[in-house]
N, C-alpha and C positions, 0 to 999 in steps of 0.2 A: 504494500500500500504506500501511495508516494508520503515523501513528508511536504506537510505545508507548514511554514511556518508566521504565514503572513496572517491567520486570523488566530484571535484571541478573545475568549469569552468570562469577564468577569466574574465571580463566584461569591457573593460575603457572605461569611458566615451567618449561619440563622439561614439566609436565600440566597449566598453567593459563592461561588468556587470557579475562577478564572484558571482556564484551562487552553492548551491550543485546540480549538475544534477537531482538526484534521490532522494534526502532530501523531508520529508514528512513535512508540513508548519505547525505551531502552530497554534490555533484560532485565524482569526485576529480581531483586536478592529474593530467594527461597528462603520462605517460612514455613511453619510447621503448621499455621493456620490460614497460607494465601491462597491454598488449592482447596475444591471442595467436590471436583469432578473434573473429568475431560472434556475439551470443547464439544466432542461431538456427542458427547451423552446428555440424556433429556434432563432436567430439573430432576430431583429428588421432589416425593411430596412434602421433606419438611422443607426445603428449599422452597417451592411455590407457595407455601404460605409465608413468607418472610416478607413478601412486598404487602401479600394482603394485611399484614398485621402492620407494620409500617403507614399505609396510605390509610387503614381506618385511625389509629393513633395520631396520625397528622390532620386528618380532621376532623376531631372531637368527637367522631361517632362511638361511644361507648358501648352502647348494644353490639354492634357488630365489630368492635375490639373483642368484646368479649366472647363472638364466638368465634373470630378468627383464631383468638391464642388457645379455646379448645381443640379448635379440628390441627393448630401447629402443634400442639404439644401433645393429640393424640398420634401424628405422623413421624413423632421421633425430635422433636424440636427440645432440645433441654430447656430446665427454667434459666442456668444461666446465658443462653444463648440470646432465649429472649431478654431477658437483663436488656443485655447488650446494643440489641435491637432499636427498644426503648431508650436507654441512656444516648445512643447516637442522635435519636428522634430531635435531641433539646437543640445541635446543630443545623437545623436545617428547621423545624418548626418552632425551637422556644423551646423555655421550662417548664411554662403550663401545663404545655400540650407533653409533654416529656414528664414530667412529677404526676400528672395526671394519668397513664397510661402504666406506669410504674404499680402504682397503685391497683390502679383495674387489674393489673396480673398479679399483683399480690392475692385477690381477694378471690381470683382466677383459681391460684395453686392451694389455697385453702379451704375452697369449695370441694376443689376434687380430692383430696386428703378427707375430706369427710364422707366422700362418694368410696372411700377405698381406693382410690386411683392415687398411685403412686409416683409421681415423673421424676427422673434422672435428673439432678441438679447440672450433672455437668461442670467440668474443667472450670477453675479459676485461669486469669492469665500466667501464663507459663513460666513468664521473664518477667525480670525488675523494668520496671518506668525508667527512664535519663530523667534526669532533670535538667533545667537551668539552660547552659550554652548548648550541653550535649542533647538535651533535648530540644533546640530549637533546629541543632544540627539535623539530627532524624528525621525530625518532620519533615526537616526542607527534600531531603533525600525520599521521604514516603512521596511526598509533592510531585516530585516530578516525575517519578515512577508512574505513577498513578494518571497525570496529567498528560506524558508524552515527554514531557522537557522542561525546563526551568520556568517559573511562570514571573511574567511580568504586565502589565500594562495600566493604562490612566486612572485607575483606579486604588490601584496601589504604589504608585506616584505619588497621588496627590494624599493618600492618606495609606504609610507605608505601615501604623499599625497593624493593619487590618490583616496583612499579609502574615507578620508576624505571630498573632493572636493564629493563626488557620495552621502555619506550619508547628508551633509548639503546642498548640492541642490540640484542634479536628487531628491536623496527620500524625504528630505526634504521641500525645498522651491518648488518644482514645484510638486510630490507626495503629499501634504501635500493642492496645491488648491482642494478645496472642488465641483466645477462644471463640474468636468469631473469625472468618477467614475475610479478604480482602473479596473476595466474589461474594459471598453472602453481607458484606457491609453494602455492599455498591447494589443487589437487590434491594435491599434497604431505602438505601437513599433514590432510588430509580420510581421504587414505590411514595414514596413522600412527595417528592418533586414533583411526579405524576398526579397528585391532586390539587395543586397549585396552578391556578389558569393564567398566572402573571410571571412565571419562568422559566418561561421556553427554552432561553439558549441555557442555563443551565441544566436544565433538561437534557438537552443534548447533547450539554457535555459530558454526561453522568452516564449516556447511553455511551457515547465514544470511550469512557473510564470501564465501564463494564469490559466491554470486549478486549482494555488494555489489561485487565490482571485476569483473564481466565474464561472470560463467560462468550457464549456463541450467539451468532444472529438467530440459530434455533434456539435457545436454550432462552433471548430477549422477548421473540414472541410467545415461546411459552409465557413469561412473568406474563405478555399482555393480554394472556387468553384466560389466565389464574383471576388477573382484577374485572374480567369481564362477566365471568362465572361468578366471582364471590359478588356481583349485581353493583360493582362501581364500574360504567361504560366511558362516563366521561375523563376518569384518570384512565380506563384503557387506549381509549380515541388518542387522549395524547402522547402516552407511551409511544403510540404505533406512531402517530409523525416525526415525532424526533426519529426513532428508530429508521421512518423510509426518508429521511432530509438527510442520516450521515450518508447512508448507503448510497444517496443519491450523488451525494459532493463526493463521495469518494470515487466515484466511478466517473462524475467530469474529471477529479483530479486525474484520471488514469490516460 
């Protein structure tokens, strides 16, 4: 896939993550949690529920949070997975919508402990956090892994915190926990994004991020046939356009 390096789509935290659209990703370092299948295998069904629990959580639909993180966590989804899920939720929707959905799965995994259902708490992170330099180093390295290449543009110019604050803890301190994989955070956030009518090119940068750590153009339309089934159309509709606008620029770029 050629490289472009001439567009760049801004990202701030909470709704933003400036990425190059069309940038082709360097190898990234192997983790023990980046992989979570092969490109050309279908979605896992605890996988396909990771966008649906995502996009009900990013928009306050409670009822159907709660029975997304049933049918996730009857499909093999651990509670800490979901944690994770949720905790990432607070970068891209807020703490509300993130403390709020926390909760809901609390009350989730304590219901089914009274049902006799028992779920697998699942792995703590594996490695210690960096802090400080070292961790603003990592991030900036998860950054661009992630993104294609170094990220820059008017946005983080004019206000270069921003950039800072995304590399030392979106990619850093919360990229950097080791029990969610790098493809399963990016269904995550692909799902979130997807219910937001006002962040398209984030949106497609998050689709172009997908396919850079592991995940397949089959494996995308799966997520969008997942949010189409669980009866959200309109974060499916949009999925699907980011997903046929990269495919689309990449095959001018070819």
């Amino acid at each position: 896939m050629p490289i472009c390096r001439t567009r760049r789509c801004a990202l701030l935290l909470c709704v933003l993550m400036s990425v190059p659209a069309l940038a082709q990703a360097a190898p990234p370092q192997e983790s023990t949690a980046m992989h979570e299948s092969t490109p050309d295998a279908s979605l896992s069904a605890k996988q396909q529920s990771i966008p649906v629990i995502s996009a009900r959580a990013a928009s306050g639909d409670v009822a159907g949070l709660r029975v997304a993180l049933n049918r996730g966590l009857d499909a093999g989804l651990s509670i800490n997975e979901a944690k994770e899920v949720l905790v990432q939720l607070y970068a891209y929707a807020g703490f509300p919508r993130s403390l709020n959905a926390l909760g809901e799965l609390m009350k989730v995994v304590e219901d089914r402990e009274q049902r006799g259902l028992h779920d697998v708490a699942g792995p703590e992170p594996g490695r210690p956090i960096a802090s400080g330099e070292e961790l603003l180093r990592v991030g900036r390295e998860n950054q661009s892994r992630i993104s294609g290449g170094p990220v820059d543009g008017p946005v983080f110019q004019f206000a270069p915190v921003i950039n800072q604050y995304l590399q030392a803890h979106l990619f850093g301190a919360i990229f950097e926990r080791d029990n969610l994989s790098w493809e399963n955070r990016e269904l995550a956030t692909v799902g979130i994004l997807s219910t937001m009518p006002d962040v398209t090119p984030q949106l497609r940068s998050h689709i172009a991020a997908s396919l850079r750590v592991g995940l397949s153009v089959a494996q995308l339309r799966e997520l969008i046939r997942s949010l189409a089934a669980a009866g959200m159309p309109d974060a499916s509709k949009r999925a699907e356009a980011a997903l046929e606008w990269h495919l689309a620029q990449n095959e001018a770029a070819q």
